[in-house]
N, C-alpha and C positions, 0 to 999 in steps of 0.2 A: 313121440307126440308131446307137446307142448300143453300141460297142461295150468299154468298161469291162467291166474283169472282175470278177464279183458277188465277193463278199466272202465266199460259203458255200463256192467253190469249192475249197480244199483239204480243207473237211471231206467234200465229197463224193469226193472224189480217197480220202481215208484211208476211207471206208468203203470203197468200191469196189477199194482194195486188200484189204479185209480179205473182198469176196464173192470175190474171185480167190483166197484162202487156203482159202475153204473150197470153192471147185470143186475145189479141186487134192486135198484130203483126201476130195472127194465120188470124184474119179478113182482114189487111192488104193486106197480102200476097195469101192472096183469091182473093179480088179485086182485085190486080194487075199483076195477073198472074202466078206466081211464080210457078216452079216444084213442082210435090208430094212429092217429098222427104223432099223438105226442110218445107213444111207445115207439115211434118209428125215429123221431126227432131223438131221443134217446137208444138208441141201436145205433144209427147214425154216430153217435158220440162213442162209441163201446169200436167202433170199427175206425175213427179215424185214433183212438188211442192206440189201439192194437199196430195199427199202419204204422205207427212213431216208433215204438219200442221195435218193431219190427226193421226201421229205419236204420233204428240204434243202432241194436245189433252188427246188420252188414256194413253199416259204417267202420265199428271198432273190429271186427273181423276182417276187412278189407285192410285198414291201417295194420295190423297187426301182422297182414302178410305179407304186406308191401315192406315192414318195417326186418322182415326176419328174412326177406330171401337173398338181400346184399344186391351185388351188379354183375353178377356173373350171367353169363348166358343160360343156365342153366335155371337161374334165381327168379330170369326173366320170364321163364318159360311158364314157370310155375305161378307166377303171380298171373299170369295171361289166363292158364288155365283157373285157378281162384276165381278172377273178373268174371269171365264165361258162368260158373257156376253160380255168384253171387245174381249174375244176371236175371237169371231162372226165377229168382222171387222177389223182382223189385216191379 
């Protein structure tokens, strides 16, 4: 197992700080009273960050398989397999 650390990994570290910014505003604005809307308008922002760093991710894991299994039939199989799996959470 490869364990190398992908290359997307701080930018998903800096999104995932920035969904931890906006739980904390979504927590905020609970205690404080604040319309549904604008907690929802905020949640909304906590999910399309999550979605990106999530992006990230299968991105740089997708490259990373593509880039390690060479051109053998065998390389090919497996990156097919990967795609399928990668599939499952996009």
């Amino acid at each position: 197992m490869d364990t190398r650390r992908h290359t997307s990994h701080p930018a998903v570290v800096k999104r995932l700080r920035r969904v931890e910014g906006h739980l904390r505003s979504v927590l905020a604005m609970i205690d404080g009273g604040r319309p549904c809307l604008d907690i929802a308008q905020q949640l909304h922002a906590v999910e399309r960050a999550v979605a990106e760093a999530k992006r990230t991710l299968i991105r740089d894991h997708l490259d990373h398989c593509l880039d390690t299994t060479g051109s053998t039939a065998a390389g090919r199989r497996a990156s097919i397999v990967e795609v399928k799996a990668i599939a499952r959470y996009l």
